[in-house]
VEXTOR-529508 format. One record per residue (C-alpha): residue number from 1; x, y, z. Coordinates in steps of 0.02 Angstrom, whole numbers, plus 50000, padded with zeros to 5 digits. Layout:
BEGIN
+-------+-------+-------+-------+
| ketor |    xx |    yy |    zz |
+-------+-------+-------+-------+
|   NUM |     X |     Y |     Z |
...
+-------+-------+-------+-------+
END
This chain:
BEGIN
+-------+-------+-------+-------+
| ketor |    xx |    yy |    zz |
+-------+-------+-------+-------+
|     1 | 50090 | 47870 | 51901 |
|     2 | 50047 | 48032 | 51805 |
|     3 | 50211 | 48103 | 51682 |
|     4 | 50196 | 48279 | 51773 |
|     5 | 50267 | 48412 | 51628 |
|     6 | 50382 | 48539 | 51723 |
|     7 | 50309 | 48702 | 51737 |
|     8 | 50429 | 48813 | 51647 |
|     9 | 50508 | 48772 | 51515 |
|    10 | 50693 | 48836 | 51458 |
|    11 | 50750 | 48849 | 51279 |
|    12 | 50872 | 48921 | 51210 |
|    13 | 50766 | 48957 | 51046 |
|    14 | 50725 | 49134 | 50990 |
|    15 | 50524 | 49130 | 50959 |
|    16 | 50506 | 49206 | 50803 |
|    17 | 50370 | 49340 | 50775 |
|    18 | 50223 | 49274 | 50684 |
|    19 | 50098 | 49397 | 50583 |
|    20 | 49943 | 49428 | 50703 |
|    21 | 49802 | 49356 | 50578 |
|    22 | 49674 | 49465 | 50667 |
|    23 | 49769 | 49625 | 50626 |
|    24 | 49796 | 49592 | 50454 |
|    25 | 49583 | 49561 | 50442 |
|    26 | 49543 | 49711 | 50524 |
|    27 | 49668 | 49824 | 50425 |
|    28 | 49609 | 49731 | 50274 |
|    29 | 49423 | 49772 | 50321 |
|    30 | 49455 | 49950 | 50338 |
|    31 | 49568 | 49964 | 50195 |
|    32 | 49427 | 49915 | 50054 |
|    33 | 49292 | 50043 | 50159 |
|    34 | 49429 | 50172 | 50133 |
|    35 | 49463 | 50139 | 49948 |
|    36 | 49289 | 50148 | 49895 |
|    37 | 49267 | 50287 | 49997 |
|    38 | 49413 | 50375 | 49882 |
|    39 | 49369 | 50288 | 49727 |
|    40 | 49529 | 50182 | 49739 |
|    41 | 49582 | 50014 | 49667 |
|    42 | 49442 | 49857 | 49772 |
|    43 | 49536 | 49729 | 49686 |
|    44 | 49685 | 49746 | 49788 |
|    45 | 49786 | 49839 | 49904 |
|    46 | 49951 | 49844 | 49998 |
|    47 | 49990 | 49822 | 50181 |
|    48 | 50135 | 49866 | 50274 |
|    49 | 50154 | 49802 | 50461 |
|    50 | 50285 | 49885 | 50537 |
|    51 | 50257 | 49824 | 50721 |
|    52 | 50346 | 49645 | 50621 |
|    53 | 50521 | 49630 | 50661 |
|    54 | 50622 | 49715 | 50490 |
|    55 | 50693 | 49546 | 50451 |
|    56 | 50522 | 49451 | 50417 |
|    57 | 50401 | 49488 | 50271 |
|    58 | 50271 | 49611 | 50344 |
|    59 | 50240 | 49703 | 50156 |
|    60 | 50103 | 49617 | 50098 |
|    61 | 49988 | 49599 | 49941 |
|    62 | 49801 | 49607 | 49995 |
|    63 | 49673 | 49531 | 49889 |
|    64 | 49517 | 49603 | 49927 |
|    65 | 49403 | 49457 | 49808 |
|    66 | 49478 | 49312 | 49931 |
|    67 | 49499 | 49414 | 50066 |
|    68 | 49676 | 49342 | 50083 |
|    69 | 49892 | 49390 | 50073 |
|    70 | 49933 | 49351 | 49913 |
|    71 | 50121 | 49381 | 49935 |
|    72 | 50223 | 49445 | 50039 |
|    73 | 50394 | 49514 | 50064 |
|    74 | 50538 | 49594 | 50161 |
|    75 | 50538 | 49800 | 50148 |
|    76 | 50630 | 49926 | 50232 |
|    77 | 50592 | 50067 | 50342 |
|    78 | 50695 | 50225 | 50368 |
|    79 | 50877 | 50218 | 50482 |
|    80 | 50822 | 50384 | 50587 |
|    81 | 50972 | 50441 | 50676 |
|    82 | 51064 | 50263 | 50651 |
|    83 | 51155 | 50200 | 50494 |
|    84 | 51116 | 50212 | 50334 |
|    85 | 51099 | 50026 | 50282 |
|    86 | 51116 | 49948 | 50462 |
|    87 | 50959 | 49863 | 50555 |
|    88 | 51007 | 49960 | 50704 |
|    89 | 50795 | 49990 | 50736 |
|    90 | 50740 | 49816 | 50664 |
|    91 | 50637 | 49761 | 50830 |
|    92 | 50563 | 49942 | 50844 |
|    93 | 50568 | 50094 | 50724 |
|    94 | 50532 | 50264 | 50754 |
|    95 | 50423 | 50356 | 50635 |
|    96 | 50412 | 50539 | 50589 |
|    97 | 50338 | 50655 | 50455 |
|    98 | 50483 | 50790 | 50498 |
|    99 | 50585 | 50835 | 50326 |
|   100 | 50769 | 50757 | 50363 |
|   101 | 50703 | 50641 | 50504 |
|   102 | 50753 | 50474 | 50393 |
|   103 | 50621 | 50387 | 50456 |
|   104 | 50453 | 50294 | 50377 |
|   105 | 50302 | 50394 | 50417 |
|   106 | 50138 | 50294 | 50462 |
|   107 | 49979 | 50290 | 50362 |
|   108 | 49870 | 50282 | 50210 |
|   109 | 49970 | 50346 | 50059 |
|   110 | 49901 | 50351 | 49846 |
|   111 | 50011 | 50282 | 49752 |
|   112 | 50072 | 50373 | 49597 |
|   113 | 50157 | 50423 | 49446 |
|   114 | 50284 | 50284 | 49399 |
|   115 | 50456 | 50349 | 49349 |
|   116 | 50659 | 50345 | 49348 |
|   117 | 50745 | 50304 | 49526 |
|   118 | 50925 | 50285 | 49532 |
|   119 | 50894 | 50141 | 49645 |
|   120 | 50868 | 49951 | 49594 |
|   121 | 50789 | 49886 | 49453 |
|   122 | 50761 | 50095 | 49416 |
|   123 | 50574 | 50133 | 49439 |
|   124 | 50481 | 50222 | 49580 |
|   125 | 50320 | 50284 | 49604 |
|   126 | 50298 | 50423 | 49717 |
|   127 | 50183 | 50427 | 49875 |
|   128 | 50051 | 50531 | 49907 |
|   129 | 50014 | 50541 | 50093 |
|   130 | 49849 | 50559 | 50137 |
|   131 | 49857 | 50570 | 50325 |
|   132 | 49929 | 50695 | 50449 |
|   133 | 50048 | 50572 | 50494 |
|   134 | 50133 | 50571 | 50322 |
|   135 | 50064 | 50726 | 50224 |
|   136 | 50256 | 50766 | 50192 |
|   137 | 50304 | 50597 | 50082 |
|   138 | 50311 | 50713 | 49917 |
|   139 | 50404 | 50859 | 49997 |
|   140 | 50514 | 50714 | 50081 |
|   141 | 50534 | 50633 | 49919 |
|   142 | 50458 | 50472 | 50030 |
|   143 | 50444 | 50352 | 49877 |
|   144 | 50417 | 50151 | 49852 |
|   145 | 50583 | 50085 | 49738 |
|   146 | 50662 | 49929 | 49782 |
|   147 | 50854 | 49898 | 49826 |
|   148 | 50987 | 49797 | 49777 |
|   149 | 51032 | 49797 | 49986 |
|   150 | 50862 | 49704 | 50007 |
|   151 | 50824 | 49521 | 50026 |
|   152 | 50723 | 49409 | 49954 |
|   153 | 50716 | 49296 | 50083 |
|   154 | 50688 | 49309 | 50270 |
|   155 | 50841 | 49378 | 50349 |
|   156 | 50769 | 49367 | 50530 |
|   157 | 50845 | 49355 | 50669 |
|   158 | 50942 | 49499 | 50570 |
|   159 | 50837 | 49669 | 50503 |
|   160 | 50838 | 49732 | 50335 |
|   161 | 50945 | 49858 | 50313 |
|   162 | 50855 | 50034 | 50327 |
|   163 | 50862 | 50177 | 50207 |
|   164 | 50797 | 50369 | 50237 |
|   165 | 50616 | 50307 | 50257 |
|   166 | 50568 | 50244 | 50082 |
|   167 | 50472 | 50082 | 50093 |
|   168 | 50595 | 49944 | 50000 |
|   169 | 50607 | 49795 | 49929 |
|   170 | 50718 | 49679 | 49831 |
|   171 | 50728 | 49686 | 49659 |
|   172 | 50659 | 49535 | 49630 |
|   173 | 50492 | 49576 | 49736 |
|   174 | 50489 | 49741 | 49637 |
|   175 | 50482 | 49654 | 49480 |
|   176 | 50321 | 49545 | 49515 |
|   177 | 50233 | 49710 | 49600 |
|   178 | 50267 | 49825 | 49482 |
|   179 | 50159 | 49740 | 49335 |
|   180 | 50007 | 49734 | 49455 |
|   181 | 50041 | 49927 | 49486 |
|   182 | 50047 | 49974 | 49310 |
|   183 | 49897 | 49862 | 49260 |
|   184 | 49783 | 49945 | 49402 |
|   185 | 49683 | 50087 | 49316 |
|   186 | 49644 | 50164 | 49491 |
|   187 | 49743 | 50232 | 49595 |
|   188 | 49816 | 50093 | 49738 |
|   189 | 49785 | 50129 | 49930 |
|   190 | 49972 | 50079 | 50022 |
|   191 | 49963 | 50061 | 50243 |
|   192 | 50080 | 50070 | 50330 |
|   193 | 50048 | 50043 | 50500 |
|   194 | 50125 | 50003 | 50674 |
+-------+-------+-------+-------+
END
């Protein structure tokens, strides 16, 4: 006699989201068309999916040479009308360009001057939107610092906690970007997308 497997199957296991590898090749695809389009760093770029649940690593290092992530990390998207530093929106964020919305706003952004932030390890460098969808990130002071709230680790099924729309990460992950930044001698294309 056959072992018939039960149709359904009940578990009381959360799935956790996994990065769609398809996605990530596509963006990455477009991405180095668009930086040598704009005479922008081909070496490497940064991706940010933000249809990833907050708590996994969705900011990700994209070598363009091996066509590959190579790192990734948590990062932090903007509270909106919830709390400051809860992961009230961690499954799905809302997104705005509005001045005072708190939230991330989607698209390509230049990274650019590095300089003082009175968050985490100190440095920033400010975003230049290039998009209708985030054309305000200067005025909005929208700028990529990291944050002593931030994990290094996968917090999942919990989000990372969300600031006024700043992308973040931990201190730690800031430390091993920031040298690439400062090395690049073009400017670096970051996506954020949904």
């Amino acid at each position: 006699m056959t072992n018939l497997k039960p149709i359904f199957e009940t578990s009381n296991d959360i799935k956790k989201p996994e990065l769609d590898s398809a996605k990530i090749s596509q963006k990455s695809k477009e991405a180095l068309e668009f930086c040598k389009g704009q005479n922008m760093n081909t070496d490497f770029c940064i991706l940010i999916d933000m249809s990833l649940h907050s708590g996994l690593k969705r900011f990700f290092i994209y070598d363009f040479k091996q066509d590959k992530i190579v790192n990734k990390y948590l990062v932090g998207h903007g509270c909106g009308n919830n709390s400051w530093s809860s992961d009230d929106s961690k499954e799905n964020p809302k997104f705005s360009n509005i001045d005072n919305s708190h939230l991330s706003s989607l698209g390509k952004y230049k990274l650019g001057a590095r300089g003082y932030s009175n968050w985490g390890v100190n440095v920033k460098y400010l975003m230049h939107g290039l998009e209708e969808t985030n054309s305000n990130a200067l005025k909005r002071i929208i700028v990529f610092h990291s944050w002593e709230k931030m994990s290094d680790d996968e917090v999942y099924p919990k989000g990372s906690p969300e600031g006024w729309g700043c992308p973040t990460v931990s201190n730690n992950a800031f430390k091993e970007i920031d040298p690439l930044l400062k090395s690049s001698e073009k400017p670096i294309l970051i996506w954020i997308y949904n």
